[in-house]
C-alpha positions in Angstrom: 0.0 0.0 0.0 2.6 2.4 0.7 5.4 0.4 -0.6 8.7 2.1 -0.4 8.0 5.7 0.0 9.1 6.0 4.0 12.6 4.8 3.1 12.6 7.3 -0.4 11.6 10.1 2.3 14.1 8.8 5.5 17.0 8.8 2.2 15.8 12.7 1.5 15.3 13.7 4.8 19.2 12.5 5.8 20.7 13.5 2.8 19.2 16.8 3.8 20.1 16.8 7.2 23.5 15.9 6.5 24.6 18.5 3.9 23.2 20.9 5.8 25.2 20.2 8.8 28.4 19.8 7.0 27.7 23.0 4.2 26.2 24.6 6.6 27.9 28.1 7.9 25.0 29.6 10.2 24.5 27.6 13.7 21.1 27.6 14.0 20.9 26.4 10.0 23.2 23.8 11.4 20.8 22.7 14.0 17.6 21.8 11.8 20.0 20.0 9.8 20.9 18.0 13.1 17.2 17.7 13.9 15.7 16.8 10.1 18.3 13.5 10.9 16.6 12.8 13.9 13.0 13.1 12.2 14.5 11.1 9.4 15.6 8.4 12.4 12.1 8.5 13.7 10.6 7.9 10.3 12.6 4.8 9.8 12.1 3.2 12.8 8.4 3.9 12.2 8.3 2.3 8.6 10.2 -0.9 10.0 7.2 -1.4 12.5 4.6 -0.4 10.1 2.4 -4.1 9.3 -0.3 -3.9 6.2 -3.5 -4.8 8.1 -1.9 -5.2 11.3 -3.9 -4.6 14.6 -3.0 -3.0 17.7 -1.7 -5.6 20.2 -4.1 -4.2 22.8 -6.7 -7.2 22.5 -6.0 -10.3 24.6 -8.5 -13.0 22.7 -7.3 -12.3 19.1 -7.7 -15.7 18.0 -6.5 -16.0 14.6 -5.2 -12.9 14.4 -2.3 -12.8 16.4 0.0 -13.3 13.5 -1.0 -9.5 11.9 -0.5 -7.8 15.2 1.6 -4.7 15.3 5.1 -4.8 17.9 4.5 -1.6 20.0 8.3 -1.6 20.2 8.9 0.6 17.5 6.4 3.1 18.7 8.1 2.8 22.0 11.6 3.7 20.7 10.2 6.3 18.5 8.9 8.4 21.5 12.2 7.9 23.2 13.9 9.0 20.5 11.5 12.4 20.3 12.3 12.9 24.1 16.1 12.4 23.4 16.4 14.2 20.3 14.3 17.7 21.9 16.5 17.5 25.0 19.8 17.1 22.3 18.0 20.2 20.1 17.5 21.9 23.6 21.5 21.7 24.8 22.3 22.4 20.9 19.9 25.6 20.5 21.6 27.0 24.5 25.0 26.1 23.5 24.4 28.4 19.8 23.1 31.3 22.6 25.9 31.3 24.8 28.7 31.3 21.1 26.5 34.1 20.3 26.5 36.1 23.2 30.5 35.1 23.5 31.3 36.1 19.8 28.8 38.4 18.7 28.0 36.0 15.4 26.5 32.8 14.1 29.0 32.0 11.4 31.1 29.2 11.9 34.0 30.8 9.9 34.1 33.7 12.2 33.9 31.8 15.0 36.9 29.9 13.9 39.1 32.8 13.1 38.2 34.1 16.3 38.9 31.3 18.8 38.9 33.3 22.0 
């Protein structure tokens, strides 16, 4: 049903992320890239869980339908990862504050030349 297209869009969403974090020359530019990776993460780990006419694993008497049941592990991960990757974007977006209070500017060239 939706065949490959999560994997075409978790290949986008990374190749994305990671020229922009290795391109990029403004921090903050530098931090979606970082979190477009994690979304691209999430998404993966989503399609590998995703089951064509699965159901939810909340019934107990499923009967015959216990092979098409959906692992809530992936979901599981997935929200760990969200809670990871907003405390990692929250530590990434203070440490960008404090270089620009500190140097005045968010270019990583400047902040280079500066070192100081």
């Amino acid at each position: 049903m939706i065949g490959n297209l999560p994997y075409f869009a978790v290949a986008a969403l990374v190749a994305f992320g990671l020229f922009g974090a290795i391109f990029g020359r403004n921090l903050v530019k530098i931090a979606v890239a970082v979190s477009l990776v994690e979304a691209a993460t999430n998404l993966f780990i989503i399609a590998l869980g995703y089951r064509s006419g699965g159901s939810i694993p909340v019934f107990t008497q499923a009967g015959g339908y216990a092979d098409y049941m959906v692992l809530p592990t992936p979901q599981a991960l997935t929200l760990t990862a969200i809670v990871i990757g907003m405390a990692t974007t929250a530590l990434l977006l203070s440490l960008i504050m404090l270089l620009y209070r500190h140097y005045g500017t968010l270019d990583v060239r400047e902040i280079r030349r500066l070192r100081g």
